[in-house]
PDB file of the backbone (N, CA, C, O) and the ligand in Angstrom, with CONECT records:
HET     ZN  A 101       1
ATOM      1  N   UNK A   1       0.840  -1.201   0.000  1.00  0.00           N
ATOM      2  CA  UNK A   1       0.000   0.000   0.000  1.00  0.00           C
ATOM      3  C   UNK A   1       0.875   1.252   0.000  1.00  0.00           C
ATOM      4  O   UNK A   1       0.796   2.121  -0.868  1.00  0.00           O
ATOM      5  N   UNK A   2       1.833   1.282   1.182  1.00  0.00           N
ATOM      6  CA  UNK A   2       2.682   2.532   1.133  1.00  0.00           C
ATOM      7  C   UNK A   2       3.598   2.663   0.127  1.00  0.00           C
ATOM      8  O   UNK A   2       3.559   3.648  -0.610  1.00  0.00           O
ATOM      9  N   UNK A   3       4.498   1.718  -0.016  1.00  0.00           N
ATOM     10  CA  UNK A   3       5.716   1.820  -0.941  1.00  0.00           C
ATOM     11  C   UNK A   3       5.170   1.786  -2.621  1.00  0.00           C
ATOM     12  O   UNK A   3       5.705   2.383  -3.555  1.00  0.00           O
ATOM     13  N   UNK A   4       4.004   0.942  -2.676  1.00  0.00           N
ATOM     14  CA  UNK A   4       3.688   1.215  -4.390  1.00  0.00           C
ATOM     15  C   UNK A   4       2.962   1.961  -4.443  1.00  0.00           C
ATOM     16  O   UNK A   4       2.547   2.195  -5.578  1.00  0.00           O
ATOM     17  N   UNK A   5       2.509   2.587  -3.557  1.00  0.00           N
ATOM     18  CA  UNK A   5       0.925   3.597  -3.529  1.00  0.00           C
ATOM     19  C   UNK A   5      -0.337   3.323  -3.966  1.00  0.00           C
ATOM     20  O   UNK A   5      -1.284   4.068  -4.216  1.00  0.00           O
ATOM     21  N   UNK A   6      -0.198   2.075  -4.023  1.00  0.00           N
ATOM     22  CA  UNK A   6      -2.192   1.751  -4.090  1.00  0.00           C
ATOM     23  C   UNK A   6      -3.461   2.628  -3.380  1.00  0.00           C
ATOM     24  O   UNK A   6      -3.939   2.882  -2.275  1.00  0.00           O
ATOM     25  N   UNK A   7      -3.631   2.870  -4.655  1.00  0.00           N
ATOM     26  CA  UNK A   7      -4.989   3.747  -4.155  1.00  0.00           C
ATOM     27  C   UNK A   7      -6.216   3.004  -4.671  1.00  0.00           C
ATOM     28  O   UNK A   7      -7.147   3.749  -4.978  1.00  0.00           O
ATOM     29  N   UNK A   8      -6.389   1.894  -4.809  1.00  0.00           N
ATOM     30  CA  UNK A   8      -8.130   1.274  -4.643  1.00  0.00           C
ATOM     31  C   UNK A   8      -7.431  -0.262  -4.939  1.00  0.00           C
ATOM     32  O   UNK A   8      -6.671  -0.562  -5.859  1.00  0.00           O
ATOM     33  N   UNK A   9      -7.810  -0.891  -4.140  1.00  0.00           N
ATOM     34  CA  UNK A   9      -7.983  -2.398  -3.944  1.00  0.00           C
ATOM     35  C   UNK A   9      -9.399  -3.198  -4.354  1.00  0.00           C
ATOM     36  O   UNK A   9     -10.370  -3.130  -3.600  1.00  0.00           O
ATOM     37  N   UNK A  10      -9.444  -3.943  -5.579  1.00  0.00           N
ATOM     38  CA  UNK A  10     -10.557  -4.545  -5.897  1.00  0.00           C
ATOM     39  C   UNK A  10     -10.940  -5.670  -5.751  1.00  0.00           C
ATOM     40  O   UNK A  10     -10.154  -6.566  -6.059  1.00  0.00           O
ATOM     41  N   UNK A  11     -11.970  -5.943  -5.352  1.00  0.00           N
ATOM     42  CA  UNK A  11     -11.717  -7.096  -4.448  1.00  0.00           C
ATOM     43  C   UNK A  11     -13.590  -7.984  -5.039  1.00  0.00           C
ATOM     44  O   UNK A  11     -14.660  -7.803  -4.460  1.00  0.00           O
ATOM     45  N   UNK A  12     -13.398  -8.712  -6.067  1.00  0.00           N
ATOM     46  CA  UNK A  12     -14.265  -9.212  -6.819  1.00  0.00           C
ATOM     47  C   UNK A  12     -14.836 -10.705  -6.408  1.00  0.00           C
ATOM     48  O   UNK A  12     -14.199 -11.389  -5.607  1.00  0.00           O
ATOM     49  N   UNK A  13     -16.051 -11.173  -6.986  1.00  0.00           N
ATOM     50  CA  UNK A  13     -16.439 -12.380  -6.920  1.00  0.00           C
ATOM     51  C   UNK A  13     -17.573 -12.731  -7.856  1.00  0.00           C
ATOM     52  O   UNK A  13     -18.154 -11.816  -8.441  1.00  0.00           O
ATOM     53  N   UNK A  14     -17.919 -13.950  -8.033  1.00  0.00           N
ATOM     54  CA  UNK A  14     -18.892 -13.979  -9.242  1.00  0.00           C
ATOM     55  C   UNK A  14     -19.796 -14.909  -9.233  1.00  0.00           C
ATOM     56  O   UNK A  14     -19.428 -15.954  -8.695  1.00  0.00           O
ATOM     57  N   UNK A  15     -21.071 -14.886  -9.726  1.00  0.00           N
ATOM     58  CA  UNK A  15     -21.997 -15.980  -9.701  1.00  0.00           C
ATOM     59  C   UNK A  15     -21.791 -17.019 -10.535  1.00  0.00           C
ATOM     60  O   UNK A  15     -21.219 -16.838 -11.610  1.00  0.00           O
ATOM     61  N   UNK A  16     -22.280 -18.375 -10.107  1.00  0.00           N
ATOM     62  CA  UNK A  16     -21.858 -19.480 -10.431  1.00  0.00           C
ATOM     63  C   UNK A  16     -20.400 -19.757  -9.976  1.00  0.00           C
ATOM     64  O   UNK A  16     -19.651 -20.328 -10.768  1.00  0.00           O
ATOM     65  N   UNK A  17     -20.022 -19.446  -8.944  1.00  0.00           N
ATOM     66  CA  UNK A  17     -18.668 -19.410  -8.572  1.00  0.00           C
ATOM     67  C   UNK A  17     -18.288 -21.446  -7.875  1.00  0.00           C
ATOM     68  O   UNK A  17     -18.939 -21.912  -6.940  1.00  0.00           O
ATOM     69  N   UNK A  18     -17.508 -22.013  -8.390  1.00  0.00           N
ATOM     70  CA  UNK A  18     -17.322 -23.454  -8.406  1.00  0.00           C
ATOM     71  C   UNK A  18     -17.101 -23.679  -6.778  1.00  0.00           C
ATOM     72  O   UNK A  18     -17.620 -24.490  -6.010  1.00  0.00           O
ATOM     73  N   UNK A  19     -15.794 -22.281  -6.490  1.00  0.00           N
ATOM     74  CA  UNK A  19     -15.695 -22.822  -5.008  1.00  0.00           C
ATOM     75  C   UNK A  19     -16.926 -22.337  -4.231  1.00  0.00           C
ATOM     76  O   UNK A  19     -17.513 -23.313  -3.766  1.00  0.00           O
ATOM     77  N   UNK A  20     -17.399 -21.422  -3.990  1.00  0.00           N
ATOM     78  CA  UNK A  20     -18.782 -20.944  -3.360  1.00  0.00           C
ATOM     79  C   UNK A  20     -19.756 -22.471  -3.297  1.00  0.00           C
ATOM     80  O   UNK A  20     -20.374 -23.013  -2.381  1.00  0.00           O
ATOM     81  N   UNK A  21     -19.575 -22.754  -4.466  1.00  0.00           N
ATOM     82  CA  UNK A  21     -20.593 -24.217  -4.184  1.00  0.00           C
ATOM     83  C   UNK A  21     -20.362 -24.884  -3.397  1.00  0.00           C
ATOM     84  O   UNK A  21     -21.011 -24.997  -2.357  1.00  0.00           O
ATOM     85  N   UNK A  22     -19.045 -25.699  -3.800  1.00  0.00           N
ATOM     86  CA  UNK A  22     -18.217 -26.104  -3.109  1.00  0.00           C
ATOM     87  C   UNK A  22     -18.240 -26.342  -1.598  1.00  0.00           C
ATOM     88  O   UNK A  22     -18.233 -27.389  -0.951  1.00  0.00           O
ATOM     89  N   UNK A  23     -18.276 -24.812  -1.161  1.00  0.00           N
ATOM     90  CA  UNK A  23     -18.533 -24.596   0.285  1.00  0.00           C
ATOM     91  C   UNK A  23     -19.651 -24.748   1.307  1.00  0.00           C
ATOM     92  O   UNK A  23     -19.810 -24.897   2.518  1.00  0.00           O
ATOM     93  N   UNK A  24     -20.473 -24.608  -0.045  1.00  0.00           N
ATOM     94  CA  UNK A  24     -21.979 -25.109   0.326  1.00  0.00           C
ATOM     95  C   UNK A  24     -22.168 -26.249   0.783  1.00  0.00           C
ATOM     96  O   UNK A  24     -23.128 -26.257   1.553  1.00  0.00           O
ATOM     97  N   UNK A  25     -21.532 -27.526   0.618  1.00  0.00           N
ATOM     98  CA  UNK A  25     -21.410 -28.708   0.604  1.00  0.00           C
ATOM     99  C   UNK A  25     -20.479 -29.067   1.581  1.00  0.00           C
ATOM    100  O   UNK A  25     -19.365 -28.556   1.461  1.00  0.00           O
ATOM    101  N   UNK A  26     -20.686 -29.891   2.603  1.00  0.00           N
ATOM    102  CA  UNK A  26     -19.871 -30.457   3.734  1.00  0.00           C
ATOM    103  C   UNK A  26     -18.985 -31.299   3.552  1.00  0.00           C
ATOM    104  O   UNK A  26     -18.204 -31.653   4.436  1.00  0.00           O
ATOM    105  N   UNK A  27     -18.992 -32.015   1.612  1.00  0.00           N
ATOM    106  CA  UNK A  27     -18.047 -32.891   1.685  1.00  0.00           C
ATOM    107  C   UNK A  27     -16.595 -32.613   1.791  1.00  0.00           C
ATOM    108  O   UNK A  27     -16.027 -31.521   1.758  1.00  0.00           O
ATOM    109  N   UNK A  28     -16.110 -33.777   1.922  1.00  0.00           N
ATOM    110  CA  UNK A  28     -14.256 -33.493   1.781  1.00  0.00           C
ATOM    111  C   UNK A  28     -14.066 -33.635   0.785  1.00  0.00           C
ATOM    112  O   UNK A  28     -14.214 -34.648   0.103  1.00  0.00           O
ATOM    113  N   UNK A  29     -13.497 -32.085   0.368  1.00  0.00           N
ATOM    114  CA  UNK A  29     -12.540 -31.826  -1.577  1.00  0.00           C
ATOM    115  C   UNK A  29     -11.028 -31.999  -0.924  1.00  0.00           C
ATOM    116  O   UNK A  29     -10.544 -30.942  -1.328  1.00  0.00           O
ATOM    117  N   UNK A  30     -10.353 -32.407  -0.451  1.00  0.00           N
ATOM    118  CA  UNK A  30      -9.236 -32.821  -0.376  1.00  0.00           C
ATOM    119  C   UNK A  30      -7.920 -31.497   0.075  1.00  0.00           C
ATOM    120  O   UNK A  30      -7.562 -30.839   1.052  1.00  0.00           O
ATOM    121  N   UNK A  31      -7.623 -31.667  -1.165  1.00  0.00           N
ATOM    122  CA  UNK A  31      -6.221 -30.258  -1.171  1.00  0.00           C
ATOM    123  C   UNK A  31      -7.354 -29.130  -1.177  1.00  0.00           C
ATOM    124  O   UNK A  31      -6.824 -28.038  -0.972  1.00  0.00           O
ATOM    125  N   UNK A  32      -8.706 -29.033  -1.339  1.00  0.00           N
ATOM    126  CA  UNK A  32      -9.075 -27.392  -1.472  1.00  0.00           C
ATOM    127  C   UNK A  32      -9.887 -27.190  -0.076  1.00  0.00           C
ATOM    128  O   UNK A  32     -10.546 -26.171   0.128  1.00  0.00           O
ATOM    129  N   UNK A  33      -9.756 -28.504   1.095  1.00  0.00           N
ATOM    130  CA  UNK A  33     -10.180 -28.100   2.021  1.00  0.00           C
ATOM    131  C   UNK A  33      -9.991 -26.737   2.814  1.00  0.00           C
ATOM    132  O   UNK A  33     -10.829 -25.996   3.329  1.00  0.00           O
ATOM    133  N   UNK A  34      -8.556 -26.654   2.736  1.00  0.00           N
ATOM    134  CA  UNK A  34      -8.308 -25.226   3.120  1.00  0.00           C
ATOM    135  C   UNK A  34      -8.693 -23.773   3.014  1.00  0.00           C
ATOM    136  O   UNK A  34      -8.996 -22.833   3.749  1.00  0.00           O
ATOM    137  N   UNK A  35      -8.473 -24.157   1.258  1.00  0.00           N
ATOM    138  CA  UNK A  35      -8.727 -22.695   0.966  1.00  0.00           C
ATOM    139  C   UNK A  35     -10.645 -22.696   0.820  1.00  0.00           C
ATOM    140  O   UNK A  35     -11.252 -21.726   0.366  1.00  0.00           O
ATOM    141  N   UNK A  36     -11.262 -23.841   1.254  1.00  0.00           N
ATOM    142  CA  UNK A  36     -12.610 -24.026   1.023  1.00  0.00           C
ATOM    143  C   UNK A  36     -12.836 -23.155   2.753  1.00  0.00           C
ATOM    144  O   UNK A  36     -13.846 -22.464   2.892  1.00  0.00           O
ATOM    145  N   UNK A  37     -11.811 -23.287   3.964  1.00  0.00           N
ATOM    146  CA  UNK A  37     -12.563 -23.045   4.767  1.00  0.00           C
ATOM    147  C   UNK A  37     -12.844 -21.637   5.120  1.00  0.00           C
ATOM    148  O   UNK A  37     -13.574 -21.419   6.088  1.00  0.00           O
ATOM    149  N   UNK A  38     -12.159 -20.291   4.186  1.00  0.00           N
ATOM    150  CA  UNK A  38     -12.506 -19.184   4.320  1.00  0.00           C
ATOM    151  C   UNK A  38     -14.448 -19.187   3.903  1.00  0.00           C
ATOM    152  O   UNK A  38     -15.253 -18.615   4.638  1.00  0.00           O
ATOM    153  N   UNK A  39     -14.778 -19.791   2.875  1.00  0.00           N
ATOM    154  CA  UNK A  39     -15.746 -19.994   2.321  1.00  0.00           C
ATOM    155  C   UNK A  39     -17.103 -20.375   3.189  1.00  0.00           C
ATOM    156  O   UNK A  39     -18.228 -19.898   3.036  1.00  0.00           O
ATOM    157  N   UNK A  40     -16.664 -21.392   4.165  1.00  0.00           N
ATOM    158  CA  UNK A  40     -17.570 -21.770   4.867  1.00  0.00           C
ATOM    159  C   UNK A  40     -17.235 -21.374   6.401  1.00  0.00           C
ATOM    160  O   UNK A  40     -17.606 -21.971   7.412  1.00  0.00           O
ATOM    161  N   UNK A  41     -16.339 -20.067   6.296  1.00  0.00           N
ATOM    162  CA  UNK A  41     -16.712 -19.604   7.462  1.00  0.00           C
ATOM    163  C   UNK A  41     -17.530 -18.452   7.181  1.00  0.00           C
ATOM    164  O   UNK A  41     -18.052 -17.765   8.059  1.00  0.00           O
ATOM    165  N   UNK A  42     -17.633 -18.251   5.942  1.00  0.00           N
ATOM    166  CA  UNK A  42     -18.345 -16.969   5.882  1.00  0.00           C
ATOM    167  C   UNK A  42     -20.036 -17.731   5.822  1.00  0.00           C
ATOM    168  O   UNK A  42     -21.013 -17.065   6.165  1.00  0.00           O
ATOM    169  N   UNK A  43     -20.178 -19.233   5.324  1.00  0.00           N
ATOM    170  CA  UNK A  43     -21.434 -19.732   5.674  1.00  0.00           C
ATOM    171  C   UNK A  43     -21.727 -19.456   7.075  1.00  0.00           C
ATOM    172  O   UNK A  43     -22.657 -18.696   7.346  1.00  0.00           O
ATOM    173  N   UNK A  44     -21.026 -19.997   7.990  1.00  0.00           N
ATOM    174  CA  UNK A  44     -21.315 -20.204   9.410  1.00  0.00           C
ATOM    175  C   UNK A  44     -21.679 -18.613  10.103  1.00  0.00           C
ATOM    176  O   UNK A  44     -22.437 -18.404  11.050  1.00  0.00           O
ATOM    177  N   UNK A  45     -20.820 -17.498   9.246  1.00  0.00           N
ATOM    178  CA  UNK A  45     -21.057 -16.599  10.230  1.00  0.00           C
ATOM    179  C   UNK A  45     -22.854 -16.067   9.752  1.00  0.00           C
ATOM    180  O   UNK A  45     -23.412 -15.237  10.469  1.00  0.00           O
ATOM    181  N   UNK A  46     -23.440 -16.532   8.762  1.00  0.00           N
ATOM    182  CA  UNK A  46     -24.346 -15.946   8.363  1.00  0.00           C
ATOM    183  C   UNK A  46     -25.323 -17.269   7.797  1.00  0.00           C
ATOM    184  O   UNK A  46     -25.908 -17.415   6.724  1.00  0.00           O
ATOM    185  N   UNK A  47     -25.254 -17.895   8.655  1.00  0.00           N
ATOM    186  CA  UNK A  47     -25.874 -19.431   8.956  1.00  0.00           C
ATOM    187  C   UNK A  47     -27.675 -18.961   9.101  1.00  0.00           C
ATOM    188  O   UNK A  47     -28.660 -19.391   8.500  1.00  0.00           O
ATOM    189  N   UNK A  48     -27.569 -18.187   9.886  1.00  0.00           N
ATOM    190  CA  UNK A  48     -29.621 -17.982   9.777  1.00  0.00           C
ATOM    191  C   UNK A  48     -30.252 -16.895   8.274  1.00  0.00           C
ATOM    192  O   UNK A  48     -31.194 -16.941   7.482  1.00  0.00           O
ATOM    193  N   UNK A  49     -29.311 -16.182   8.485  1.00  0.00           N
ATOM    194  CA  UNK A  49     -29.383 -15.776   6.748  1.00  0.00           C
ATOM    195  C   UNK A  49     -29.958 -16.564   5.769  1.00  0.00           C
ATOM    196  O   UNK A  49     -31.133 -16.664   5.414  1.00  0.00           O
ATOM    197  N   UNK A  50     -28.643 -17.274   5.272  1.00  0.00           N
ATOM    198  CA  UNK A  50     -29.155 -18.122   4.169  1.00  0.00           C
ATOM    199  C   UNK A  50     -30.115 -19.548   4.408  1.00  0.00           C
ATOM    200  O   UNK A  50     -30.553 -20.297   3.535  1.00  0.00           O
ATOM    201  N   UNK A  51     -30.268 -19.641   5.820  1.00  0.00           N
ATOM    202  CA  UNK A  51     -30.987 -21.155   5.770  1.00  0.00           C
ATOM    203  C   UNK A  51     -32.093 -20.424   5.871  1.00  0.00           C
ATOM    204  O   UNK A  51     -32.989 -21.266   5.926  1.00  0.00           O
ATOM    205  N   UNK A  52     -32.671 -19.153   5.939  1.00  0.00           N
ATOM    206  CA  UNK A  52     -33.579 -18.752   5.681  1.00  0.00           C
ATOM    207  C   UNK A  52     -34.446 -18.607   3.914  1.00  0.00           C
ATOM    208  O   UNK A  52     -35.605 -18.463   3.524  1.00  0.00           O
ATOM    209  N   UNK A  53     -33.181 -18.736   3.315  1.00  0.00           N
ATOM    210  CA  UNK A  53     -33.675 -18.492   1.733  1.00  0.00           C
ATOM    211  C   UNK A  53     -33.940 -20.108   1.467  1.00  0.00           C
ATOM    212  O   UNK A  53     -33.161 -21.054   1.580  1.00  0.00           O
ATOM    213  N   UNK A  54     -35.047 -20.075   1.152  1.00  0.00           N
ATOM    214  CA  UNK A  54     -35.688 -21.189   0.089  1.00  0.00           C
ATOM    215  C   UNK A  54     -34.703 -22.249  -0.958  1.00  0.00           C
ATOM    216  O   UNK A  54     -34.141 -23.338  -1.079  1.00  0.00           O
ATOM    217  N   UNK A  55     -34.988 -21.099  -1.488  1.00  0.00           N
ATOM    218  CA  UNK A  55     -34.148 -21.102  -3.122  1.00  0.00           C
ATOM    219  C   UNK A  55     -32.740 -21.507  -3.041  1.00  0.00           C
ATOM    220  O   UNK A  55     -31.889 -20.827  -2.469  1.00  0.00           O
ATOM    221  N   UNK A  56     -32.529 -22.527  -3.570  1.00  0.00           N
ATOM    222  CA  UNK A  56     -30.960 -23.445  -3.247  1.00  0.00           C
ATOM    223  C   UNK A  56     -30.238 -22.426  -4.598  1.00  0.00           C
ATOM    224  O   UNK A  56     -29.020 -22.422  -4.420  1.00  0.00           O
ATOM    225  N   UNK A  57     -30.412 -22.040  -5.178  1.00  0.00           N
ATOM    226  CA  UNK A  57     -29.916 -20.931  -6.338  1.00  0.00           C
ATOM    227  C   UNK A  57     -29.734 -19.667  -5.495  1.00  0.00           C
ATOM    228  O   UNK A  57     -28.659 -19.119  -5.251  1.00  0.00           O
ATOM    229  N   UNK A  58     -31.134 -19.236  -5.029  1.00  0.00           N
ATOM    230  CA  UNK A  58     -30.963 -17.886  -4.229  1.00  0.00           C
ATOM    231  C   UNK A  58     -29.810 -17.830  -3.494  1.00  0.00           C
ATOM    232  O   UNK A  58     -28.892 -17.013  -3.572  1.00  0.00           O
ATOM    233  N   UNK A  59     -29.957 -18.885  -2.692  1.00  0.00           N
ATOM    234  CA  UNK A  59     -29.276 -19.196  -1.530  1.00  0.00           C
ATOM    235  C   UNK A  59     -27.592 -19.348  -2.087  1.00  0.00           C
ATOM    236  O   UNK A  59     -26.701 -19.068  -1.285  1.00  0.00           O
ATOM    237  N   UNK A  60     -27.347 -19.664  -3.064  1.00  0.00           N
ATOM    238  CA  UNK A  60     -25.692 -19.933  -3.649  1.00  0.00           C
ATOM    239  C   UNK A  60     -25.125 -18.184  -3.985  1.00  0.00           C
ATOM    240  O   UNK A  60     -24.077 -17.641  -3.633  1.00  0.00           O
ATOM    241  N   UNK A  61     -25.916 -17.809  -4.535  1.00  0.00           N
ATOM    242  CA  UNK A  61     -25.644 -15.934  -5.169  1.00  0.00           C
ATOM    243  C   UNK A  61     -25.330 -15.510  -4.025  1.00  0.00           C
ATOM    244  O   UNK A  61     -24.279 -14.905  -3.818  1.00  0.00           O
ATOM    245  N   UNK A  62     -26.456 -15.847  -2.863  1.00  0.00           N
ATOM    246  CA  UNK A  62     -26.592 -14.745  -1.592  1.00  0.00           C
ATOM    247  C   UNK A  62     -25.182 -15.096  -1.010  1.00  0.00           C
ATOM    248  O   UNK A  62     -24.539 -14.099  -0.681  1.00  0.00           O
ATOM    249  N   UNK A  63     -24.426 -16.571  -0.768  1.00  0.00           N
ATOM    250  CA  UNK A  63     -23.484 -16.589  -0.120  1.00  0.00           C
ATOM    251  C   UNK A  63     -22.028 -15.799  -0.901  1.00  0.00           C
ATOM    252  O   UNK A  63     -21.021 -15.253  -0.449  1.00  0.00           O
ATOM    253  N   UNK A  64     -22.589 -16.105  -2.390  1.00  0.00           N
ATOM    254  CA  UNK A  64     -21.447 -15.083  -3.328  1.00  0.00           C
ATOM    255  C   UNK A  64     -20.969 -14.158  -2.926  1.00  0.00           C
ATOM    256  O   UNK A  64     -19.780 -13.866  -2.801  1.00  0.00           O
ATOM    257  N   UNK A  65     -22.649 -13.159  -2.487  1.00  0.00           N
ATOM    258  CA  UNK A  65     -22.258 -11.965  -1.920  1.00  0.00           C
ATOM    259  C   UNK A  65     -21.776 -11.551  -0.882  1.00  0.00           C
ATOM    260  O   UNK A  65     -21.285 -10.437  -0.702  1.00  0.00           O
ATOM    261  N   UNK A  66     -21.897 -12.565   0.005  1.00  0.00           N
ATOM    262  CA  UNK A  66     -22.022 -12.148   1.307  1.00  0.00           C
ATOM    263  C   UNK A  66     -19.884 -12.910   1.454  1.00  0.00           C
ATOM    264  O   UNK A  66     -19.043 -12.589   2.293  1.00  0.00           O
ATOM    265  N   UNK A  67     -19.799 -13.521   0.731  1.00  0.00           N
ATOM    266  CA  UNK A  67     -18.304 -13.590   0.538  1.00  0.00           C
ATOM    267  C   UNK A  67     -17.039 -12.407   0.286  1.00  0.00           C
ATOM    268  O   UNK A  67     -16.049 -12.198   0.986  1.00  0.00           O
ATOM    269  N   UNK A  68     -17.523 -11.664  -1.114  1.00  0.00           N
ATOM    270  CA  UNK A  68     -17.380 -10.295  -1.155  1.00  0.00           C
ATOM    271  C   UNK A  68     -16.800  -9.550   0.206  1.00  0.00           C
ATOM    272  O   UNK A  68     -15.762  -9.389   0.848  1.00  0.00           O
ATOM    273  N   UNK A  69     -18.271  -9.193   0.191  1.00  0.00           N
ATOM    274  CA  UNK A  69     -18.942  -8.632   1.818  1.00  0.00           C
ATOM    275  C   UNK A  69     -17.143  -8.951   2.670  1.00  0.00           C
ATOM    276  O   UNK A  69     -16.201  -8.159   2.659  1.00  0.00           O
ATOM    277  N   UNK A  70     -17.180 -10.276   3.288  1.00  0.00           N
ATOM    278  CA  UNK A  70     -16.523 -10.502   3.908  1.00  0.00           C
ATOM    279  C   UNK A  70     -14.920 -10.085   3.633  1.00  0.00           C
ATOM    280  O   UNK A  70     -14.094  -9.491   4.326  1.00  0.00           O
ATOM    281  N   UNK A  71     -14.884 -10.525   2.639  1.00  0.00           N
ATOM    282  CA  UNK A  71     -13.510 -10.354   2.071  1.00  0.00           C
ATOM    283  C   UNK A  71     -12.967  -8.909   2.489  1.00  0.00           C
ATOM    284  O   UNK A  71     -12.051  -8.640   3.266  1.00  0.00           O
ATOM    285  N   UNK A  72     -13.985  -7.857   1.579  1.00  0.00           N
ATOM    286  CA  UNK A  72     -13.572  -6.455   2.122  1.00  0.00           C
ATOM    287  C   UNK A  72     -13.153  -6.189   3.547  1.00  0.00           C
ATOM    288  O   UNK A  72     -12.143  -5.539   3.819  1.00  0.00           O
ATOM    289  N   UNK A  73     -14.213  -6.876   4.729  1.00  0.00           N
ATOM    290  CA  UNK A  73     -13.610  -6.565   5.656  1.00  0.00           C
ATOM    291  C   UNK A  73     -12.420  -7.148   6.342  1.00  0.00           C
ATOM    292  O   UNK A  73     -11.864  -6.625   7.307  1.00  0.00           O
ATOM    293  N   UNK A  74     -12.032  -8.388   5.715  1.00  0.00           N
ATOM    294  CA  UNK A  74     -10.843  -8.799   6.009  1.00  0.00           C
ATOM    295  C   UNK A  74      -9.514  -7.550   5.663  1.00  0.00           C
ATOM    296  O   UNK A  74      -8.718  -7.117   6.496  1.00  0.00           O
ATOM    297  N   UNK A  75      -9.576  -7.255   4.506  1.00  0.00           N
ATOM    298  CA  UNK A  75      -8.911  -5.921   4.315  1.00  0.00           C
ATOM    299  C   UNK A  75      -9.008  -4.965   4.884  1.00  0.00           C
ATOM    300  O   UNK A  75      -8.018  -4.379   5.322  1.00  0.00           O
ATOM    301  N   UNK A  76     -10.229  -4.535   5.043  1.00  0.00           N
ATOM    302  CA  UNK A  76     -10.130  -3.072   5.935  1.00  0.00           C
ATOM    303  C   UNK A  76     -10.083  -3.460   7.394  1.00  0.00           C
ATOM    304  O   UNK A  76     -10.722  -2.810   8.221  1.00  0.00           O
ATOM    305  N   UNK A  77      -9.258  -4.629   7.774  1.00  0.00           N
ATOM    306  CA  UNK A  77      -8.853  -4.912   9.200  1.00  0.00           C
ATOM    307  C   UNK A  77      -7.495  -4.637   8.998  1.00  0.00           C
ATOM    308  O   UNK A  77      -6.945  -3.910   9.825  1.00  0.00           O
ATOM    309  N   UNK A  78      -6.632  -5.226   7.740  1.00  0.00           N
ATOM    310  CA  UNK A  78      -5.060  -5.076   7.589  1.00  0.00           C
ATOM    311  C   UNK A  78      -4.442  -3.855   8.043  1.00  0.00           C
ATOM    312  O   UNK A  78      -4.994  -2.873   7.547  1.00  0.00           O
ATOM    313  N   UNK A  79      -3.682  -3.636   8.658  1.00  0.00           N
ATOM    314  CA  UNK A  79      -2.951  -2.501   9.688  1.00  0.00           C
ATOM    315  C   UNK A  79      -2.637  -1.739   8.284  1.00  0.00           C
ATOM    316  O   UNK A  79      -3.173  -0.649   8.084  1.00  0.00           O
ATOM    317  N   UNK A  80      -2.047  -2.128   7.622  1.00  0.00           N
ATOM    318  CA  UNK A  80      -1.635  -1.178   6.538  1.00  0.00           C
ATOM    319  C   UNK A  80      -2.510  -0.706   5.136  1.00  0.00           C
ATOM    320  O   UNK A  80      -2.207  -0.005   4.171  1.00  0.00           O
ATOM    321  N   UNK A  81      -3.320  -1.192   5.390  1.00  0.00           N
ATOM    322  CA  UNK A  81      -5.113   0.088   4.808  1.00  0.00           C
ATOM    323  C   UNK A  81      -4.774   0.736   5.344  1.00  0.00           C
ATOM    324  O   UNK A  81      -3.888   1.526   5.019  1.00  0.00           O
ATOM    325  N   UNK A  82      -5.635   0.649   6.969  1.00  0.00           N
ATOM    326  CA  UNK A  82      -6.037   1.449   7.973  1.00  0.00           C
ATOM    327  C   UNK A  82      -4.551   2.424   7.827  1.00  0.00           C
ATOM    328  O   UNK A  82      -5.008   3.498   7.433  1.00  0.00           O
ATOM    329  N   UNK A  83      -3.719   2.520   7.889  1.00  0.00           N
ATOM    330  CA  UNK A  83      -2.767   3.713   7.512  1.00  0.00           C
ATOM    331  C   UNK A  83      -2.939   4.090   6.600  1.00  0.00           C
ATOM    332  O   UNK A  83      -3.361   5.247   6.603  1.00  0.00           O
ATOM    333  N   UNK A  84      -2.790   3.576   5.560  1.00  0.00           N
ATOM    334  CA  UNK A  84      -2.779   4.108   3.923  1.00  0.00           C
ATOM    335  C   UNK A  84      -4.445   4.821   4.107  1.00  0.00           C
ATOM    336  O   UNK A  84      -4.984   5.384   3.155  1.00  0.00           O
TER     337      UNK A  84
HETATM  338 ZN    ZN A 101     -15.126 -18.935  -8.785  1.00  0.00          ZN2+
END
């Protein structure tokens, strides 16, 4: 952030997203367990949310977003945003 001067961090995600599904699902994917469990912690933190939506489609977009969502604030926790 400081030394190259980043001034906007983009921070994207998309519907029909393979791992988002993925996460949806309790099984064991093996080597992508890991990077699956950012995914399904963002299920857990917003667990009455989506078990509220019906729609097993609705319900896949909404966690899309709500991934996003999360992501950003993982960043705007990093000590060196919050300076920059
Ligand atoms: Zn994807």
């Amino acid at each position: 952030m400081e030394h190259l001067k980043v001034k906007h961090i983009i921070v994207c995600g998309h519907y029909e997203c393979g791992g988002v599904k993925a996460a949806l699902h309790t099984s064991d994917m093996g080597q992508l367990n890991s990077w699956l469990q950012t995914l399904r912690d963002v299920r857990r933190l917003h667990r009455e949310e989506l078990e509220a939506i019906e729609d097993e489609h609705a319900r896949f977009d909404r966690l899309v977003e709500l991934n996003v969502r999360e992501q950003c604030m993982n960043i705007i926790k990093i000590d060196h945003v919050q300076r920059a």
